[in-house]
C-alpha positions in Angstrom: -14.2 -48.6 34.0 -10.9 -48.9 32.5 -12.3 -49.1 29.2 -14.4 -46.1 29.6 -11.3 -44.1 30.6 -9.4 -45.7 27.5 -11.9 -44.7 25.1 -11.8 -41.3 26.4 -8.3 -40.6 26.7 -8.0 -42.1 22.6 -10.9 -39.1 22.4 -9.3 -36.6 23.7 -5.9 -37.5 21.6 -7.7 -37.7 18.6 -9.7 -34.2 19.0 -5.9 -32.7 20.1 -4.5 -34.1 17.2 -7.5 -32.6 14.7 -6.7 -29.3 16.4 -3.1 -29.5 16.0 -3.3 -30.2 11.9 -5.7 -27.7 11.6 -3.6 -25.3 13.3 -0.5 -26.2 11.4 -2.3 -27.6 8.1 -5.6 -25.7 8.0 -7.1 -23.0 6.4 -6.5 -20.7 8.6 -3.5 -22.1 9.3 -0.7 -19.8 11.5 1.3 -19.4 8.0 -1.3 -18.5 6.0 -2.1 -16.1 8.6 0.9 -14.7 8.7 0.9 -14.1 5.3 -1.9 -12.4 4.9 -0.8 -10.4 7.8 2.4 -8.9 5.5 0.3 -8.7 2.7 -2.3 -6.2 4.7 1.0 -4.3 5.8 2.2 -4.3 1.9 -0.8 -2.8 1.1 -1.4 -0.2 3.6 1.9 1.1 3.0 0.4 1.1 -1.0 -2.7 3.5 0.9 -0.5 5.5 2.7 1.6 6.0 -0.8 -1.6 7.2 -2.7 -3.0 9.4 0.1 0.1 11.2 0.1 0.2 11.8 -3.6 -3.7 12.6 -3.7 -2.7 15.3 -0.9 -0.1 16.5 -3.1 -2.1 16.2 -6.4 -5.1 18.5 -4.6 -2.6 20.6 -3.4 -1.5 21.4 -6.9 -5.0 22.0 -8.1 -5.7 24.4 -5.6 -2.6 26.1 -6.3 -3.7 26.1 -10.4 -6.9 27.6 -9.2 -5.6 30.1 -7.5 -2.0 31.0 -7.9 -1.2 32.9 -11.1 2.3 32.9 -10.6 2.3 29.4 -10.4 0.4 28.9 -13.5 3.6 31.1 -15.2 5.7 28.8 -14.0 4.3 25.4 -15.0 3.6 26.8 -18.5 6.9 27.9 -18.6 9.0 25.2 -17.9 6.7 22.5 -18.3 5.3 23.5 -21.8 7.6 25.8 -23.0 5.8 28.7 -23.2 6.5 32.5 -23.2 4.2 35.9 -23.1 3.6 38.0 -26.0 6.8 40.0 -26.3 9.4 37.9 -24.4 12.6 37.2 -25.3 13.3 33.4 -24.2 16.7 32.4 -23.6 17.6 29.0 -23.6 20.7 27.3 -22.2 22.4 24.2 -23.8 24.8 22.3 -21.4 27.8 20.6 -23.1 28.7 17.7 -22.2 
């Protein structure tokens, strides 16, 4: 009986210890699953990033579709451009 109980208790060490290393040691180890954990937050802040620019960027298109005013205004500053028969004045800071 004693050896019976012997056996089993090695048994039962044996199968805590496998647990133990593969919890510490494994694949799917706590640290590697902590790491993949900050890398899933590193890349959902990377989703909420480009969701807000697309928002913006669809924004702007729906603003170029519509707004003439707008469409002055990037043309203007962005491109340089004038209408027929405007005087352009530009301004050159010193330093």
């Amino acid at each position: 009986m004693n050896k019976r109980l012997f056996i089993f208790a090695c048994l039962v060490i044996i199968a805590i210890i496998a647990m133990i290393s593969q919890l510490f040691f494994g694949k799917n180890s706590l640290s590697h699953q902590r790491r993949v954990a900050r890398e899933i937050a590193v890349y959902q802040a990377k989703i909420d990033s480009l969701e807000k620019q697309i928002e913006i960027r669809n924004l702007q298109i729906e603003r170029l579709k519509g707004d003439s005013l707008y469409k002055a205004e990037i043309l203007r500053t962005r491109y340089g451009m004038s209408q027929k028969d405007e005087k352009v004045f530009q301004f050159v800071k010193e330093k």
